[in-house]
C-alpha positions as CSV (number, residue, x, y, z in Angstrom):
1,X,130.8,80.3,149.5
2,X,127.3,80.4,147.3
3,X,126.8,84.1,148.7
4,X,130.2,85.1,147.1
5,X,129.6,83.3,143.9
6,X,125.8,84.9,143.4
7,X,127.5,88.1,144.0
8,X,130.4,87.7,141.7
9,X,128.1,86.4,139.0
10,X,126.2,90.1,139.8
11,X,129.1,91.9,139.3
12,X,130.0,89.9,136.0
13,X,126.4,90.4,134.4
14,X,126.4,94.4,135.9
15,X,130.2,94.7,134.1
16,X,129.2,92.6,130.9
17,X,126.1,95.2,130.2
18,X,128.0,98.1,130.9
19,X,130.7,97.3,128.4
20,X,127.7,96.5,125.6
21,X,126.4,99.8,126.9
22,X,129.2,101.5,125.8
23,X,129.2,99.6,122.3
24,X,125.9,100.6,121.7
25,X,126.0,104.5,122.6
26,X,129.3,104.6,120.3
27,X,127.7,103.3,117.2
28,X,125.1,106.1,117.6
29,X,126.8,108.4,117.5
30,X,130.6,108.4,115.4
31,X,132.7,111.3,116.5
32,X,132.7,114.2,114.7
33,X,128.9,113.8,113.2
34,X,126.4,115.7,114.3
35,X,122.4,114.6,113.1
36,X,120.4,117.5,112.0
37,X,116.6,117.0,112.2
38,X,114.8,117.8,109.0
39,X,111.9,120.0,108.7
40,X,108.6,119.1,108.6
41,X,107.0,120.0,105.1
42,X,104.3,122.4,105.4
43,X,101.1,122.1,103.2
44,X,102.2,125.0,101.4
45,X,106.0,123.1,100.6
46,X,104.0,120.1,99.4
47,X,103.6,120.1,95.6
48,X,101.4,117.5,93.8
49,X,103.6,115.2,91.5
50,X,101.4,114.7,88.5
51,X,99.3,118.2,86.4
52,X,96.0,118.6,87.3
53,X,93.8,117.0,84.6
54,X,92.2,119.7,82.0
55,X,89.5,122.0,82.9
56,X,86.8,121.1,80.6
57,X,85.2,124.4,79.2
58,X,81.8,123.1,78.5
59,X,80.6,122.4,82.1
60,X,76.7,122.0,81.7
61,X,77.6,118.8,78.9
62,X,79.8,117.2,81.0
63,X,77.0,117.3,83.9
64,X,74.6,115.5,81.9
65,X,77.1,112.7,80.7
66,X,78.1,112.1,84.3
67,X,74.7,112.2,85.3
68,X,73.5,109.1,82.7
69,X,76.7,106.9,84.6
70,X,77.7,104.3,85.3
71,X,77.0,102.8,81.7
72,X,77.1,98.8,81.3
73,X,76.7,97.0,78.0
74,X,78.0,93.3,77.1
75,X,81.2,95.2,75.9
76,X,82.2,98.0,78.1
77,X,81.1,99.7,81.3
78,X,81.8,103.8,81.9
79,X,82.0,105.1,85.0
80,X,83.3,108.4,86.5
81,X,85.2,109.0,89.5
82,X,84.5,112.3,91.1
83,X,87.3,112.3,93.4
84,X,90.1,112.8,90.1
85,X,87.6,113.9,87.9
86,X,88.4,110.9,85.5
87,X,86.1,108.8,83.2
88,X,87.0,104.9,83.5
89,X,86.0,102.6,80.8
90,X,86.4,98.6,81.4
91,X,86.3,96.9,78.3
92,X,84.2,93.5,79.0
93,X,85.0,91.8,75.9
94,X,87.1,91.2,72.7
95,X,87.9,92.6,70.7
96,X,89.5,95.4,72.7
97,X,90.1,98.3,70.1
98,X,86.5,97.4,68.5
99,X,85.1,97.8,71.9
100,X,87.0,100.6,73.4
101,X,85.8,102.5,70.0
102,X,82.3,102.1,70.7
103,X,82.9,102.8,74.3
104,X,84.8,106.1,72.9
105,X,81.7,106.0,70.3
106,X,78.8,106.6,73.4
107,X,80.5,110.0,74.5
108,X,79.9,111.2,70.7
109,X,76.3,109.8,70.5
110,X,75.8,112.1,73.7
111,X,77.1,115.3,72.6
112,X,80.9,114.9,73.0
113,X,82.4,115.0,69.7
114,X,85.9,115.5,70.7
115,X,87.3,113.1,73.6
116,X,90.7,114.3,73.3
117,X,90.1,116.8,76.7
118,X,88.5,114.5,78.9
119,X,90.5,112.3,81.1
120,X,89.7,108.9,80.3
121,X,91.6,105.6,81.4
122,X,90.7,102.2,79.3
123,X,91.4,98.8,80.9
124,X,90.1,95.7,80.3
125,X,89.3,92.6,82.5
126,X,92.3,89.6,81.9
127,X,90.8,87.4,79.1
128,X,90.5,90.4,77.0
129,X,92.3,90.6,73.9
């Protein structure tokens, strides 16, 4: 009598998986849809999102600047990341548009009158007003 009941229990558990087998494999795939893999995008399909910052035209100047960074006074710090060819200037202390100005202020004292071409992101720590 045990014998029989294992084996019916067997059966049971074989039938019950077969019919969530059947769920499953419909729900992947509805009639009448067919999936269509997408291309992978070669690097010559992959555009960058953003312009490329400008090309600055007076090379040997911008050499030197970089070359006197990273800059740290009480008010601001000037550093230059190579990698997006970007000056960043932290802003230490308040005031921030007083500061930021004489950050803006060094560039001019070294030979860059015009910071309007460089790529230059300001940020400040939290306290700063």
């Amino acid at each position: 009598m045990k014998k029989i009941l294992f084996i019916s229990a067997i059966i049971f558990v074989l039938f019950v998986l077969f019919i969530l087998y059947l769920f499953v494999s419909n729900i992947r795939s509805a009639p009448g849809e067919t999936i269509i893999e997408a291309p992978i995008p070669t690097k010559s399909q992959i555009r960058p999102s953003t312009p490329p910052p400008p090309i600055i035209e007076d090379a040997p100047l911008i050499e030197q600047i970089i070359a006197r960074l990273p800059i740290s006074t009480e008010e601001y710090y000037i550093e230059y990341l190579s990698s997006s060819n970007t000056f960043v200037i932290t802003i230490k202390e308040s005031p921030f548009e007083q500061n930021s100005e004489k950050a803006r202020q060094w560039f001019v004292e070294n030979g860059f009158s015009n910071t309007t071409g460089l790529n230059i992101i300001y940020n400040s720590y939290r306290w700063v007003e």
